[in-house]
C-alpha positions in Angstrom: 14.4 -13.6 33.7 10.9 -13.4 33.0 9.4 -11.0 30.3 7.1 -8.8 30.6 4.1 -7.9 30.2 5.1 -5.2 27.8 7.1 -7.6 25.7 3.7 -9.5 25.1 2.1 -6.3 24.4 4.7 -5.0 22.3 4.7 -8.5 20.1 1.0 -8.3 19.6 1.0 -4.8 18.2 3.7 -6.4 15.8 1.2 -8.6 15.1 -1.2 -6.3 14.1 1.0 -4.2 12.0 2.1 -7.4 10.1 -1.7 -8.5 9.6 -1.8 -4.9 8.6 1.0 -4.4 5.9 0.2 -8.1 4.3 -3.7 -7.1 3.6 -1.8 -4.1 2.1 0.2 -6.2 -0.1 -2.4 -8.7 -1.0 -4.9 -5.3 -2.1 -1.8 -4.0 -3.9 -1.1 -7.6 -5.8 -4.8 -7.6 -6.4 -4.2 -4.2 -8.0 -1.3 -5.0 -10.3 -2.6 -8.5 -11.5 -6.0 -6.7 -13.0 
């Protein structure tokens, strides 16, 4: 069985959301070590 196209879509939008929430973290760190 070969995956999909969707799977690779679906992963890099996971991706994305990760590169998303850790920037969020990081800003938040930033924040709290002020």
């Amino acid at each position: 069985r070969q995956p999909g196209p969707e799977v690779a879509e679906q992963l890099s939008i996971y991706q994305e959301t990760l590169k998303a929430k850790t920037k969020q973290l990081k800003s938040l760190a930033s924040e709290v070590n002020k």
